[in-house]
Every structure is written in structure tokens, then in C-alpha cells.
N, CA, C and O atoms as a Tripos MOL2 file, in Angstrom:
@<TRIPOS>MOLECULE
protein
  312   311    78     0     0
PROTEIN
NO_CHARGES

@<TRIPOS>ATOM
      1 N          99.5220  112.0930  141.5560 N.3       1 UNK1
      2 CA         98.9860  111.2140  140.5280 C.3       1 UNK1
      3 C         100.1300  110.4200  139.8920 C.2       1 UNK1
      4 O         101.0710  111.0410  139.3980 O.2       1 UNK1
      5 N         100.1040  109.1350  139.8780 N.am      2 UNK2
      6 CA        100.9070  108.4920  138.9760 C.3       2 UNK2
      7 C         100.7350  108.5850  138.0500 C.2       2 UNK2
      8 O          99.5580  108.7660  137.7350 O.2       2 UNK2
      9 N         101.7920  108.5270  136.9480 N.am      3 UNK3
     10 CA        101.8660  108.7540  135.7380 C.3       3 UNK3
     11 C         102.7420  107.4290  135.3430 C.2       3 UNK3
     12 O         103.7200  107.1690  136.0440 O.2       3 UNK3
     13 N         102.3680  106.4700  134.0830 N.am      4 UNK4
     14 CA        102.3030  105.1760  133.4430 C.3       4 UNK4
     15 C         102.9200  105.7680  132.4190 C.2       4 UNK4
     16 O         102.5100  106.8380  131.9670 O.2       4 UNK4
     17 N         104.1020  105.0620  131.8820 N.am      5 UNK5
     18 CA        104.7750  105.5150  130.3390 C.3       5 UNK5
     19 C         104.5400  104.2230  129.7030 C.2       5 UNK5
     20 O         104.8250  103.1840  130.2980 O.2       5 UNK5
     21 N         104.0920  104.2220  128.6580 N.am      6 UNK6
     22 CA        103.7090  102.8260  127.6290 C.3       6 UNK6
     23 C         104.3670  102.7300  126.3960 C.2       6 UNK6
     24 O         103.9350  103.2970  125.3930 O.2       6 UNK6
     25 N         105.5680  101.9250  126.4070 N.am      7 UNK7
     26 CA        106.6000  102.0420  125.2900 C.3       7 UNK7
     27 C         105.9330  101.3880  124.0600 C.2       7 UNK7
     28 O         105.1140  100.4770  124.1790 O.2       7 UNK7
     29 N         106.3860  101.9810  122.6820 N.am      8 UNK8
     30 CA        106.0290  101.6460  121.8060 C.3       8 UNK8
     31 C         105.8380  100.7210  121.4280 C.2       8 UNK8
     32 O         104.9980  100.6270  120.5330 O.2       8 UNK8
     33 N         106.5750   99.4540  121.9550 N.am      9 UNK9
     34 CA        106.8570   98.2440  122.3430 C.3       9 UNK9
     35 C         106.2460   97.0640  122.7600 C.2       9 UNK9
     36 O         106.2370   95.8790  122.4270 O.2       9 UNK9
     37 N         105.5530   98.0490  123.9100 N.am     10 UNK10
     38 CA        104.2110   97.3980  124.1580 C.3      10 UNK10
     39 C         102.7890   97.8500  123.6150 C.2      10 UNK10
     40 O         101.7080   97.3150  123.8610 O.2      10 UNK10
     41 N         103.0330   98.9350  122.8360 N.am     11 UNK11
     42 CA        101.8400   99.4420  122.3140 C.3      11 UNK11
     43 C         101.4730   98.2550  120.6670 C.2      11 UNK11
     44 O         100.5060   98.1480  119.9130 O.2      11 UNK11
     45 N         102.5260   97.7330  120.7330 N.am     12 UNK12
     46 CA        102.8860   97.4020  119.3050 C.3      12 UNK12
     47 C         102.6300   95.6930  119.4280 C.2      12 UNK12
     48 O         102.3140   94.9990  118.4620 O.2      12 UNK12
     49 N         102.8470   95.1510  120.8930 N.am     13 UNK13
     50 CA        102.7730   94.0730  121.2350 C.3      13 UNK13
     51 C         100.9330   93.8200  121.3480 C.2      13 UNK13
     52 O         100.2250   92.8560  121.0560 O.2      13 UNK13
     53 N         100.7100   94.8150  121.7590 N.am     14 UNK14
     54 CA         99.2820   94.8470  122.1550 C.3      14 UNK14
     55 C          97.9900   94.6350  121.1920 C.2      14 UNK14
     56 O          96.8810   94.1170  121.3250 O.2      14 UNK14
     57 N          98.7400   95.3400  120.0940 N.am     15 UNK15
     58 CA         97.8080   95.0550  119.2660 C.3      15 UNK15
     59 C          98.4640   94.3620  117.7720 C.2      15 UNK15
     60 O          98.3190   94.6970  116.5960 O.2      15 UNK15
     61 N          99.2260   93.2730  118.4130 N.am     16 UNK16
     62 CA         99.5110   92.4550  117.8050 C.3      16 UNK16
     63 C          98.5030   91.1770  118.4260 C.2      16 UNK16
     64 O          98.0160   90.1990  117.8590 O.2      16 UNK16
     65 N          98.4500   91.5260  119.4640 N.am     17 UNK17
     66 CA         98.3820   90.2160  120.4010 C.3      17 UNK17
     67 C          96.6670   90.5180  120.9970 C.2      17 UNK17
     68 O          95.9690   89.5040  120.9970 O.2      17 UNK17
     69 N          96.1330   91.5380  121.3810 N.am     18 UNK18
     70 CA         94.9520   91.9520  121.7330 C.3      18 UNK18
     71 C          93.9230   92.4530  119.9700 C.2      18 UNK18
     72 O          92.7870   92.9240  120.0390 O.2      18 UNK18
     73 N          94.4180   92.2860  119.0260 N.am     19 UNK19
     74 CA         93.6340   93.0070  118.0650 C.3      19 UNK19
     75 C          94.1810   92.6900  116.9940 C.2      19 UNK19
     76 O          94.2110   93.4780  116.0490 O.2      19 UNK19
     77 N          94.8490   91.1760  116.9270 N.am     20 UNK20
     78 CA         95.0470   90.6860  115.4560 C.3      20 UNK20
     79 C          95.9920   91.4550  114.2620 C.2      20 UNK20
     80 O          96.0820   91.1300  113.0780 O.2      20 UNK20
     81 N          96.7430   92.7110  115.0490 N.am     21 UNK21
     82 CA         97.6620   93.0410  113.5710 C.3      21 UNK21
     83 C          98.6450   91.8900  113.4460 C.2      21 UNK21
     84 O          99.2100   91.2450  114.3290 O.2      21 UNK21
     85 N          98.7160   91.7790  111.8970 N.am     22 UNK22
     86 CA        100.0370   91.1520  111.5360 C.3      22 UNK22
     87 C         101.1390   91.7260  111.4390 C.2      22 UNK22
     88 O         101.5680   92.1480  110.3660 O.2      22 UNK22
     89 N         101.7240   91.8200  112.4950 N.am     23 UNK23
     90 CA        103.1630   92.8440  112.4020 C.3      23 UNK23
     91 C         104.0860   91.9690  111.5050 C.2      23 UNK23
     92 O         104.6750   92.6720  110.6830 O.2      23 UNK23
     93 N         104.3690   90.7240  111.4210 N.am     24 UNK24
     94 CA        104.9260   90.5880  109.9230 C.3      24 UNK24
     95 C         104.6800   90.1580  108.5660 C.2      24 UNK24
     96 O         105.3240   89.5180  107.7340 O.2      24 UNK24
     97 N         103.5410   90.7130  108.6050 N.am     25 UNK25
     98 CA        102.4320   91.0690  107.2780 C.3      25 UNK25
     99 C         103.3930   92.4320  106.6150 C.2      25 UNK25
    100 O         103.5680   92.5220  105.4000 O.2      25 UNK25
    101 N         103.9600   93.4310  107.5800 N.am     26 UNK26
    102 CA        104.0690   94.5840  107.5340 C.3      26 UNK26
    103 C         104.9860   94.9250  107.7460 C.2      26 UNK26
    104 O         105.3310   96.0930  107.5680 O.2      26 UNK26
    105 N         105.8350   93.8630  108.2850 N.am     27 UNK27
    106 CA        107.6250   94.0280  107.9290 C.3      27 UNK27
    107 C         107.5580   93.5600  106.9770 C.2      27 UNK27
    108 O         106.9030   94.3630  106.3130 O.2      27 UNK27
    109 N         107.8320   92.6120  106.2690 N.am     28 UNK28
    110 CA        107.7360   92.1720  104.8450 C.3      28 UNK28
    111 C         107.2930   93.3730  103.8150 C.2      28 UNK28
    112 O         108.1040   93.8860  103.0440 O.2      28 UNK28
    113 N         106.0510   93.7210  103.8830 N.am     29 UNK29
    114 CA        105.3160   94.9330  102.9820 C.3      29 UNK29
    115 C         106.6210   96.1970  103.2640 C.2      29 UNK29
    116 O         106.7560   96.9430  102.2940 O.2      29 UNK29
    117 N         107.0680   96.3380  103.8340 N.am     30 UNK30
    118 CA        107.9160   97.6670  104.1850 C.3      30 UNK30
    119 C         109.4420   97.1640  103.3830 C.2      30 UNK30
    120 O         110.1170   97.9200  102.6840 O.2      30 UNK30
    121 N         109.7300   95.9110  103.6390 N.am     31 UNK31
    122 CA        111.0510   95.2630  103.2950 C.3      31 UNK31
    123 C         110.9500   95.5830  101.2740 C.2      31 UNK31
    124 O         111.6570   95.9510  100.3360 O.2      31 UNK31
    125 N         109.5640   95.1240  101.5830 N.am     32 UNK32
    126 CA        109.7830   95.4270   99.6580 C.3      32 UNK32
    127 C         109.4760   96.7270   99.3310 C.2      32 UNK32
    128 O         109.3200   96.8830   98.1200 O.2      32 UNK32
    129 N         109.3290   97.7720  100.0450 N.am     33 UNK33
    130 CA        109.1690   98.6340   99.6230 C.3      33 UNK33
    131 C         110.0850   99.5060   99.4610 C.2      33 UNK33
    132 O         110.0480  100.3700   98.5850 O.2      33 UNK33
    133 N         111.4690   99.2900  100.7270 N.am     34 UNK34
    134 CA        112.8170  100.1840  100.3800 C.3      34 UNK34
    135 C         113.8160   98.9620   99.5610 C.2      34 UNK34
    136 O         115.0090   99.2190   99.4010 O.2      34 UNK34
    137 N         113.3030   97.7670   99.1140 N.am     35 UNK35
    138 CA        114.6310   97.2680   98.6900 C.3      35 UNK35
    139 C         115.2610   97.9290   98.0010 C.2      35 UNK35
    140 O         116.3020   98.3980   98.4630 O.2      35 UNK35
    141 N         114.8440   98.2480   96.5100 N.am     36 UNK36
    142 CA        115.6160   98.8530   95.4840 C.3      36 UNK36
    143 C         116.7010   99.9650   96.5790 C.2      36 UNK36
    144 O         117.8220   99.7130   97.0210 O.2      36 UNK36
    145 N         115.9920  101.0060   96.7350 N.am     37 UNK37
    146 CA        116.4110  101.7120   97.3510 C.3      37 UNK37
    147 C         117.9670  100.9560   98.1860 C.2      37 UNK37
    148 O         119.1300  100.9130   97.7850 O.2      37 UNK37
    149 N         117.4400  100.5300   99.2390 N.am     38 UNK38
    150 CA        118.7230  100.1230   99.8000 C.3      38 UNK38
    151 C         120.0100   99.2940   98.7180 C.2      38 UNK38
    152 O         121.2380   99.3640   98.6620 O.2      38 UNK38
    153 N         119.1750   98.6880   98.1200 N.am     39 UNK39
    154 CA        120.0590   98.3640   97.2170 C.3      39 UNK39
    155 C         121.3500   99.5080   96.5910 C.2      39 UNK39
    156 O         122.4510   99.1670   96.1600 O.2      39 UNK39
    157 N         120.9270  100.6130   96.6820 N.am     40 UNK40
    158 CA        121.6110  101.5970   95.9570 C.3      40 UNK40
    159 C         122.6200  102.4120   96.9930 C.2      40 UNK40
    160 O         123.4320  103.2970   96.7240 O.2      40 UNK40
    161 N         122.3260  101.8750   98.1320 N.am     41 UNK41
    162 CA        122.6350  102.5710   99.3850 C.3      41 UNK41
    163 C         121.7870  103.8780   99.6900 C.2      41 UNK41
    164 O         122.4700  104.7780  100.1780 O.2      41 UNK41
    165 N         120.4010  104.1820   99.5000 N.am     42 UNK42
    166 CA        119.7460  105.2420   99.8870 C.3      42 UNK42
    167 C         119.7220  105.1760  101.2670 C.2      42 UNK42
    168 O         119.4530  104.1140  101.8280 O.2      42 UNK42
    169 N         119.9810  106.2240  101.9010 N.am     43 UNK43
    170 CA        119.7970  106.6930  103.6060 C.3      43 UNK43
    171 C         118.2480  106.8060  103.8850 C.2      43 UNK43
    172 O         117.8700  106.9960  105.0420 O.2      43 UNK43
    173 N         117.2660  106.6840  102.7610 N.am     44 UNK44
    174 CA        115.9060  106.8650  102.9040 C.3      44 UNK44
    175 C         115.0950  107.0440  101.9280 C.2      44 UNK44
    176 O         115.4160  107.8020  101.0120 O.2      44 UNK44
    177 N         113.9400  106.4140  101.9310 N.am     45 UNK45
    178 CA        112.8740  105.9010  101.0320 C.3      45 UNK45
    179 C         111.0950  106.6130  100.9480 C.2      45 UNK45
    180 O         110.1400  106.3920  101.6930 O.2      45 UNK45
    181 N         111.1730  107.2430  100.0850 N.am     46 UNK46
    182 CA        109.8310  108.1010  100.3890 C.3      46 UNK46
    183 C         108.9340  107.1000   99.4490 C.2      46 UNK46
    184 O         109.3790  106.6090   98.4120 O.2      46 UNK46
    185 N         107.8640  106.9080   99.8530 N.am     47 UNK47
    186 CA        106.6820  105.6950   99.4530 C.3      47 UNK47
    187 C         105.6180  105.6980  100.1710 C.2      47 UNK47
    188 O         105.8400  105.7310  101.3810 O.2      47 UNK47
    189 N         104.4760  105.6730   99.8370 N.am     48 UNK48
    190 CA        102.9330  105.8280  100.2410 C.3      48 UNK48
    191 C         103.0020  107.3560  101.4880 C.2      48 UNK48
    192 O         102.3120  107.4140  102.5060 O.2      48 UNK48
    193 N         103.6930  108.1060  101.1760 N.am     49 UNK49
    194 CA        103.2820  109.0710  101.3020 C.3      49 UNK49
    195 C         104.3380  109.3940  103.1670 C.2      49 UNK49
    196 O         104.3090  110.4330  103.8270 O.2      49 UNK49
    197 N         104.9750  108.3320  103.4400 N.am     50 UNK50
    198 CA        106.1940  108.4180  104.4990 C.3      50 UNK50
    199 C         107.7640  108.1880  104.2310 C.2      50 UNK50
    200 O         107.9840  107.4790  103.2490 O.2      50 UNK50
    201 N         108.5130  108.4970  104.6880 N.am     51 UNK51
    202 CA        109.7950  108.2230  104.3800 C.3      51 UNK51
    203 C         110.4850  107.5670  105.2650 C.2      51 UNK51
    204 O         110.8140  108.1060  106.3210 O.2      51 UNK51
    205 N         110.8720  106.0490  104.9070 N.am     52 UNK52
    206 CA        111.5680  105.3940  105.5380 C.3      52 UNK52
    207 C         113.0330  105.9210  105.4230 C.2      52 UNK52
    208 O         113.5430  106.5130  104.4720 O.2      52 UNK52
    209 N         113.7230  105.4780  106.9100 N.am     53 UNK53
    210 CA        114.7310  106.0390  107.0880 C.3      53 UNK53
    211 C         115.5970  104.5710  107.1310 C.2      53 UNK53
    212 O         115.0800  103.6130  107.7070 O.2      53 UNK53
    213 N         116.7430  104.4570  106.5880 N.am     54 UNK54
    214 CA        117.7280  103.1020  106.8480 C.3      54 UNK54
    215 C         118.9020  103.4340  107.1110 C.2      54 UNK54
    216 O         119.4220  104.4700  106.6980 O.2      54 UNK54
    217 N         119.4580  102.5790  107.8380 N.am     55 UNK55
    218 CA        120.4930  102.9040  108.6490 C.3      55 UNK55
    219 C         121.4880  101.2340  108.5630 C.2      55 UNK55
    220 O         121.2870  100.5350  109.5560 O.2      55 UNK55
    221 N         122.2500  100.7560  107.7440 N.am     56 UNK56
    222 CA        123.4120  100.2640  108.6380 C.3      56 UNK56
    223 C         122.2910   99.1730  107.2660 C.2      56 UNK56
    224 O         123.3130   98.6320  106.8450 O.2      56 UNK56
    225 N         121.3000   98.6060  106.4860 N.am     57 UNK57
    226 CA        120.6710   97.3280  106.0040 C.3      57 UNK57
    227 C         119.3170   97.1950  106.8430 C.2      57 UNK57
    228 O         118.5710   96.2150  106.8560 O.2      57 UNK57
    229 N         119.1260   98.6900  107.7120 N.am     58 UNK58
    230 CA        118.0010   98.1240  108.3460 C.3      58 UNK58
    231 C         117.3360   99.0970  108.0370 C.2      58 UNK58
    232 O         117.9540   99.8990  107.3370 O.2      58 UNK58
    233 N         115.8330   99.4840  108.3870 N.am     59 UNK59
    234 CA        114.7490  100.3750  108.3910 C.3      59 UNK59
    235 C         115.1730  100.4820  109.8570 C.2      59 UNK59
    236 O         115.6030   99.6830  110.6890 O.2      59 UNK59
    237 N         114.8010  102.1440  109.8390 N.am     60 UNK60
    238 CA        115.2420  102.1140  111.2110 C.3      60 UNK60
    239 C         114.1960  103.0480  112.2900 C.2      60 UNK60
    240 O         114.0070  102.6740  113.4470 O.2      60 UNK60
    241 N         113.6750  104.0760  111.8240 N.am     61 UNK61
    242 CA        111.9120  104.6070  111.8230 C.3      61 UNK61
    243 C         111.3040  104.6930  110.2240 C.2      61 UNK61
    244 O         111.9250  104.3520  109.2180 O.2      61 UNK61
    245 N         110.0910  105.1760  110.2680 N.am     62 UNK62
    246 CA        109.4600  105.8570  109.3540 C.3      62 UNK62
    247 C         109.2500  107.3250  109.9580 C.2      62 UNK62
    248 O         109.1320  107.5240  111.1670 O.2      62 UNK62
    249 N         109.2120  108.4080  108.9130 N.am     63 UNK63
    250 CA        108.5650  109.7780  109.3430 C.3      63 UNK63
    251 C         107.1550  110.5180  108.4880 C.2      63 UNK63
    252 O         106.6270  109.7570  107.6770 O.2      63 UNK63
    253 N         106.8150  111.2790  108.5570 N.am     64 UNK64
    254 CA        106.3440  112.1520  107.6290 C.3      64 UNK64
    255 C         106.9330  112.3000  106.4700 C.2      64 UNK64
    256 O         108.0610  112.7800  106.5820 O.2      64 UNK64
    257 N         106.5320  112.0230  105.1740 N.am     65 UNK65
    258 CA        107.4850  112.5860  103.8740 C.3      65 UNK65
    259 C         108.2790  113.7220  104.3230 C.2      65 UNK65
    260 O         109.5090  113.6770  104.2910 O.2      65 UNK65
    261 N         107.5870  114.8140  104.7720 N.am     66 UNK66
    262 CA        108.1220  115.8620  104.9470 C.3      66 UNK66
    263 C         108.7670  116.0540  105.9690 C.2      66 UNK66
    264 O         108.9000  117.2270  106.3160 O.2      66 UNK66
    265 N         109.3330  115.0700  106.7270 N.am     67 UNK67
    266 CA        110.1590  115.3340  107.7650 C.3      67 UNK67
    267 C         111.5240  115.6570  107.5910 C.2      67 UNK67
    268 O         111.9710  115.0250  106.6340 O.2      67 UNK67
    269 N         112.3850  116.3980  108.1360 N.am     68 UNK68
    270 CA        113.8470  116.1240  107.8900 C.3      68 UNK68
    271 C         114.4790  115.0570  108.8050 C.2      68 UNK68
    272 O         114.2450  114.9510  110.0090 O.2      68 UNK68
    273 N         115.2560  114.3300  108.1280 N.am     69 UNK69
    274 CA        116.0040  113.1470  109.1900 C.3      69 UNK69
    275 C         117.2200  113.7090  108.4630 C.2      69 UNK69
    276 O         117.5300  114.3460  107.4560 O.2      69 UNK69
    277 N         117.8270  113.0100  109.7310 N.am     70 UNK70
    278 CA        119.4510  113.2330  109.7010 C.3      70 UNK70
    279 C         120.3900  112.2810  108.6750 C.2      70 UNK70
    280 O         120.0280  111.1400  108.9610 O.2      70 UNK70
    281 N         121.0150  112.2190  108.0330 N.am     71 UNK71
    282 CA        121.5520  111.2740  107.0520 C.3      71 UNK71
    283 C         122.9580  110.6940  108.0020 C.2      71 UNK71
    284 O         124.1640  110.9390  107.9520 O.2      71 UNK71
    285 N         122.3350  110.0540  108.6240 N.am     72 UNK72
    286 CA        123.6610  109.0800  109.7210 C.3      72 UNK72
    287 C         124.6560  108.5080  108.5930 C.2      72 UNK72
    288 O         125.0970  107.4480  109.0370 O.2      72 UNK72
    289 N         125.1910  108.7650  107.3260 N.am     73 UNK73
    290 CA        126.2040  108.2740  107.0560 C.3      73 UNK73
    291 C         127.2700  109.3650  106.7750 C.2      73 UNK73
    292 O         128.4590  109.1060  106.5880 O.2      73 UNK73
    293 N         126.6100  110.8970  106.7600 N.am     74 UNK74
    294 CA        127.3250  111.9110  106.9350 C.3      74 UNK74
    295 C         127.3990  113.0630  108.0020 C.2      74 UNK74
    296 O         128.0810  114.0860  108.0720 O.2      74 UNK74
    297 N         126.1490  112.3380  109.0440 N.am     75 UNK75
    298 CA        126.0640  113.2640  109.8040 C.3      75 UNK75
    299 C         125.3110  114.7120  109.3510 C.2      75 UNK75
    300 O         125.0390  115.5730  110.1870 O.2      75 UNK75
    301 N         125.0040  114.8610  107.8650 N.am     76 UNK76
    302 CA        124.1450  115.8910  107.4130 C.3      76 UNK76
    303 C         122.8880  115.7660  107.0340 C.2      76 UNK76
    304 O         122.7860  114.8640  106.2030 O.2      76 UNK76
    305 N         121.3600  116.5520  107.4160 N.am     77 UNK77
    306 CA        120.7080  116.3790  106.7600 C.3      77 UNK77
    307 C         119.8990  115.9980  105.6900 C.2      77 UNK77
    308 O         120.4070  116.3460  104.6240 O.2      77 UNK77
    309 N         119.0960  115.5600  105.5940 N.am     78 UNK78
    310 CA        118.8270  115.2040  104.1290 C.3      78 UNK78
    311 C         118.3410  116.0030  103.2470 C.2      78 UNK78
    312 O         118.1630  115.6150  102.0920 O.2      78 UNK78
@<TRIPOS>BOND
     1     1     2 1
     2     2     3 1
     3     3     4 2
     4     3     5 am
     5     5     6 1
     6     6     7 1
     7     7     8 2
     8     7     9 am
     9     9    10 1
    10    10    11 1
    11    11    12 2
    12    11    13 am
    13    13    14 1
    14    14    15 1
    15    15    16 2
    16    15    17 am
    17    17    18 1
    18    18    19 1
    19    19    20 2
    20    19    21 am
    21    21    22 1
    22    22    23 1
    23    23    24 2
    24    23    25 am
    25    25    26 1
    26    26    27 1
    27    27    28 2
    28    27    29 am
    29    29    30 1
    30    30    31 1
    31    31    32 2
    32    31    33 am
    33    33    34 1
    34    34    35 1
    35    35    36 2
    36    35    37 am
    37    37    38 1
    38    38    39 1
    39    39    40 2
    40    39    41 am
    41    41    42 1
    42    42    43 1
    43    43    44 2
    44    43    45 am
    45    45    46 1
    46    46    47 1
    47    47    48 2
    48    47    49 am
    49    49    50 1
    50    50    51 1
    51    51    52 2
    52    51    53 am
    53    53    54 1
    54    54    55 1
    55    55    56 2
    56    55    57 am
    57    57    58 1
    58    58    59 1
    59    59    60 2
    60    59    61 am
    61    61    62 1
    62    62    63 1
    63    63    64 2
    64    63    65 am
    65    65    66 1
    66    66    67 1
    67    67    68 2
    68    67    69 am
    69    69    70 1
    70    70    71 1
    71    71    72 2
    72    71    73 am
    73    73    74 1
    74    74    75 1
    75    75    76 2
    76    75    77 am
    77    77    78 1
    78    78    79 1
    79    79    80 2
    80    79    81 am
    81    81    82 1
    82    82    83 1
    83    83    84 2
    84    83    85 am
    85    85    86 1
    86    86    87 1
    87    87    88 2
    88    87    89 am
    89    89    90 1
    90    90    91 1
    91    91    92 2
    92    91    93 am
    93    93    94 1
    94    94    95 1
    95    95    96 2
    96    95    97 am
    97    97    98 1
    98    98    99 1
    99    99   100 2
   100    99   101 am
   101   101   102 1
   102   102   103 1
   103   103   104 2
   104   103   105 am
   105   105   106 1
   106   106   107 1
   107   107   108 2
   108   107   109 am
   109   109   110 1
   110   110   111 1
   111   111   112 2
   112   111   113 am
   113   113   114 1
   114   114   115 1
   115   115   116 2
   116   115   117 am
   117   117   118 1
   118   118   119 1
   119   119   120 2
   120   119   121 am
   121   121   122 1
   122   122   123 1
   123   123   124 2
   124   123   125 am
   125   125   126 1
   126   126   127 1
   127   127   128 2
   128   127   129 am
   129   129   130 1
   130   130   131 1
   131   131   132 2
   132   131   133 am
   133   133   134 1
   134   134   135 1
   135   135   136 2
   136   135   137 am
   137   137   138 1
   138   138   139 1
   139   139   140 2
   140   139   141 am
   141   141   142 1
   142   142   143 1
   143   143   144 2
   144   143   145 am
   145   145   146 1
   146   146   147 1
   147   147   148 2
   148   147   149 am
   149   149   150 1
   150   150   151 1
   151   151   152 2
   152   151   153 am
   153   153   154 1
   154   154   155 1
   155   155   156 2
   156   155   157 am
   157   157   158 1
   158   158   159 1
   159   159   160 2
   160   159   161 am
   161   161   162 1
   162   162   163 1
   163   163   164 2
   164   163   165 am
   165   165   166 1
   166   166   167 1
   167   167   168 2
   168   167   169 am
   169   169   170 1
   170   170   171 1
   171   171   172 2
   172   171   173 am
   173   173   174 1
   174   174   175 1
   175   175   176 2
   176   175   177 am
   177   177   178 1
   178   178   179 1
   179   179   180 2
   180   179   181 am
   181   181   182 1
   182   182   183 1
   183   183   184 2
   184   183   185 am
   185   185   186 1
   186   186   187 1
   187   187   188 2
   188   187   189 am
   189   189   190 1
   190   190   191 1
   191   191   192 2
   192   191   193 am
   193   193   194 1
   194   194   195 1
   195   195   196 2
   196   195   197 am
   197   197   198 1
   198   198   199 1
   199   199   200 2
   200   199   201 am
   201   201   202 1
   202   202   203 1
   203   203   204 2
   204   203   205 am
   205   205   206 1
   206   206   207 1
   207   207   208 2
   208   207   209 am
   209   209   210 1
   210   210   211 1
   211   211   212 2
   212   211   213 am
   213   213   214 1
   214   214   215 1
   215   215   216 2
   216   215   217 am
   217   217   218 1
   218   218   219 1
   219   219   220 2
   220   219   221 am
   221   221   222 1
   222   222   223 1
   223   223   224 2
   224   223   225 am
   225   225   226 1
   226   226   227 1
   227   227   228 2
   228   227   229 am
   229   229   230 1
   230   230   231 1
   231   231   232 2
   232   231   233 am
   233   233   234 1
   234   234   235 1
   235   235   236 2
   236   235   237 am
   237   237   238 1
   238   238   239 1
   239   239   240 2
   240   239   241 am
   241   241   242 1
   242   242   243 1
   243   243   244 2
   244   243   245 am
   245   245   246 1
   246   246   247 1
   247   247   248 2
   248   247   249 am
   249   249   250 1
   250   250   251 1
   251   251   252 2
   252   251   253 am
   253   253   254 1
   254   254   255 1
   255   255   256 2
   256   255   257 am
   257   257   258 1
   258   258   259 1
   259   259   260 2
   260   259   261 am
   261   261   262 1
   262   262   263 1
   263   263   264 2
   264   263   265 am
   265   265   266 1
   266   266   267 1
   267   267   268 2
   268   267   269 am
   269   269   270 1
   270   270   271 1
   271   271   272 2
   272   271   273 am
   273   273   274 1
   274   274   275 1
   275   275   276 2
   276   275   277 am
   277   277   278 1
   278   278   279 1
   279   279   280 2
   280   279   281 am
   281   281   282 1
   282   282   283 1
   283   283   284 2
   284   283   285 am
   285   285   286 1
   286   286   287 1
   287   287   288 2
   288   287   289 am
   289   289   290 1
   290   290   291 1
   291   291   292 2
   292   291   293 am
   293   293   294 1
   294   294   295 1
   295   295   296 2
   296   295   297 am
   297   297   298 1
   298   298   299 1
   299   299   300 2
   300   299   301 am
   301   301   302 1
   302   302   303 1
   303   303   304 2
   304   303   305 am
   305   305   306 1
   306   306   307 1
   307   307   308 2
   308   307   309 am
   309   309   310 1
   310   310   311 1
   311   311   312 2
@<TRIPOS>SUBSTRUCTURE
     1 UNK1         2 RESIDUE 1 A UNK
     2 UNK2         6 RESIDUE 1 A UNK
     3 UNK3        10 RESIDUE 1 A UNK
     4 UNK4        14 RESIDUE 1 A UNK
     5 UNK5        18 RESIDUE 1 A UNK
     6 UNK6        22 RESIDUE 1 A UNK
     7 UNK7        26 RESIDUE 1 A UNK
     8 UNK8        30 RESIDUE 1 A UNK
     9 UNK9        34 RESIDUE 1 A UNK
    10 UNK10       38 RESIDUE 1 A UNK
    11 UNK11       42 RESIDUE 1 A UNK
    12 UNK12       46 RESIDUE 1 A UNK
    13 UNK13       50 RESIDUE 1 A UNK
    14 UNK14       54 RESIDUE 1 A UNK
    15 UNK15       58 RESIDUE 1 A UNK
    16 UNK16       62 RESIDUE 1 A UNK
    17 UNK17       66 RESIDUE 1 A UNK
    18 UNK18       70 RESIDUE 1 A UNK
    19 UNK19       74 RESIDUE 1 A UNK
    20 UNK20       78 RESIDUE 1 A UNK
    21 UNK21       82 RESIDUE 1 A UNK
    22 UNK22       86 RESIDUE 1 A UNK
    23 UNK23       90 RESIDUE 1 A UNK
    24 UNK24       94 RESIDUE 1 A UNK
    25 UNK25       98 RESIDUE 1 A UNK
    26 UNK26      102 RESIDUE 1 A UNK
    27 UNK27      106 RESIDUE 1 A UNK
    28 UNK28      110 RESIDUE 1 A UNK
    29 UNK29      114 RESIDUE 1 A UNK
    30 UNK30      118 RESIDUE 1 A UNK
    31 UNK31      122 RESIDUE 1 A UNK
    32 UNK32      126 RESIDUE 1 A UNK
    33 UNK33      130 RESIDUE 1 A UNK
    34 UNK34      134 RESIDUE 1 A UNK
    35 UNK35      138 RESIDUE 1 A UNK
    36 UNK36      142 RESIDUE 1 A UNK
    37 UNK37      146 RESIDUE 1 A UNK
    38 UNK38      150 RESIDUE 1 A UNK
    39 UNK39      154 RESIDUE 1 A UNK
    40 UNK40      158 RESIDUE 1 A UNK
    41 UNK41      162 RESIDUE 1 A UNK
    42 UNK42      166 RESIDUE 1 A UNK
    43 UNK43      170 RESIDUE 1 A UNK
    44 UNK44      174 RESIDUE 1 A UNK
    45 UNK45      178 RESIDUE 1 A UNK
    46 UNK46      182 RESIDUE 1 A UNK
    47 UNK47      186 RESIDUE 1 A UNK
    48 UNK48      190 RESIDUE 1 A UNK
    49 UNK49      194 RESIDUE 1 A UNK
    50 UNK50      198 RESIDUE 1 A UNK
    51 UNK51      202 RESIDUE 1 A UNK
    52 UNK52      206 RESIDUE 1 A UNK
    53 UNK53      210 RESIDUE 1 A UNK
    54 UNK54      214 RESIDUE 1 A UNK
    55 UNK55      218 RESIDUE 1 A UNK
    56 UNK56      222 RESIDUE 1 A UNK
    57 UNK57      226 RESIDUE 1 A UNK
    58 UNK58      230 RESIDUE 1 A UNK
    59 UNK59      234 RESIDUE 1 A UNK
    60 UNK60      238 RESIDUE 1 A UNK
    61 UNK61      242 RESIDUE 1 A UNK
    62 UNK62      246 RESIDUE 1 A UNK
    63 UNK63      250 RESIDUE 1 A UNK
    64 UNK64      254 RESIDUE 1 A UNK
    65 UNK65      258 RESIDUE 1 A UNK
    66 UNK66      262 RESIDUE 1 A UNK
    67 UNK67      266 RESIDUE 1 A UNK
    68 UNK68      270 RESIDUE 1 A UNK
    69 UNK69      274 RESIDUE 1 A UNK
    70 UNK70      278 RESIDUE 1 A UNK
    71 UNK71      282 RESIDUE 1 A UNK
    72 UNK72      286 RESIDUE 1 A UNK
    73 UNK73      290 RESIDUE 1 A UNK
    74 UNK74      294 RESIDUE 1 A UNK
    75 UNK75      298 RESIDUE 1 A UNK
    76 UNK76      302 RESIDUE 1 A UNK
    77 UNK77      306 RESIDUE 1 A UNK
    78 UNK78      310 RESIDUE 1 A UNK
């Protein structure tokens, strides 16, 4: 059986493009939601109930609030 891997990429293209999301409806909405934050240099932003992770001026995933991410500016947990 073949097996098809479908990158997020295109999952994301798809229903941008097949089903009308505004993907930058929703970068924007996300941009204002860690500014302060980055402003301060936070490694990550907990808001509507996920925690954006930033890395380097960028968002770089979102997780679960309750996830642990790694704090890439020390290499330690958060």
C-alpha cells in the first residue's frame, strides 16, 4: 500500500485556496497578540488558551498552553 505524507504546507495551502481561510486575517490576529510580549523579549506568549512560541522576532509554532517548549535562548525549558 502506498502511503501519501501531506505537509502542513499543503494542508494549509488547501484550505486557504479550496475553503476560503484567510491565512492573513490570522497572521496579523496572532502578530497582535504576542507583540507586547515580544516587545519585552518573551520566548513565549500564552493567549486564548495556546502558547505561542517566538524565536529570533518571529512566531515560530503555537502549542497547547500546557505544553512545555524549549526556551531556544537558553537552551532550558520553560
Amino acid at each position: 500500500m502506498t502511503i501519501v505524507e501531506v505537509t502542513d504546507h499543503a494542508v494549509l495551502r488547501y484550505l486557504e485556496r479550496a475553503h476560503g481561510l484567510d491565512v492573513e486575517f490570522f497572521r496579523l490576529h496572532i502578530r497582535e497578540l504576542v507583540l507586547r510580549g515580544a516587545e519585552v523579549g518573551a520566548s513565549g506568549v500564552i493567549v486564548e488558551n495556546v502558547k505561542f512560541v517566538l524565536q529570533n522576532g518571529s512566531v515560530v509554532t503555537c502549542l497547547d498552553k500546557g505544553m512545555k517548549s524549549r526556551d531556544l535562548r537558553s537552551g532550558r525549558g520553560d
